[in-house]
C-alpha positions, 0 to 999 in steps of 0.5 A: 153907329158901328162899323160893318165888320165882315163875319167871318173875314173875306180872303182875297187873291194876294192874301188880302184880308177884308173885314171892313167896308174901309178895306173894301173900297180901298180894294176896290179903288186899287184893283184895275183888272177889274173885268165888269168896271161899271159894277166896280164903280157902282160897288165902291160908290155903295161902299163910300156911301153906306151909312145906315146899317141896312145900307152898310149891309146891301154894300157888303153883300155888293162888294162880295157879289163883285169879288166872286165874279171877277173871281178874286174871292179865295173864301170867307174866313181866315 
């Protein structure tokens, strides 16, 4: 299966370009300011666990959920 690429890439605080469900949860595993640290966790075990393309979709959609609201999303894009 092909890998989930972020479309365009996300930018978050730091300068850190997202585009793979990888980068993701590497983002998310280092990031411990996290003001909602049970949907951190809920998010990241939906990262890891995504095998399926909609699973690998519901993850993104997750993942850039849970950056918005702990407000570490510049844009999407580069």
């Amino acid at each position: 299966m092909t890998e989930y690429k972020f479309d365009p890439p996300l930018r978050l605080v730091g300068n850190i370009v997202v585009v793979t469900l990888d980068d993701a949860a590497g983002f998310v595993r280092g990031y411990k300011m996290s003001k909602r640290p049970v949907m951190q966790d809920g998010v990241l075990r939906r990262l890891e666990r995504a095998d399926s393309e909609h699973q690998q979709n519901e993850a993104a959609t997750a993942f850039r959920g849970w950056a918005e609201a702990e407000g570490v999303l510049v844009r999407s894009g580069l």
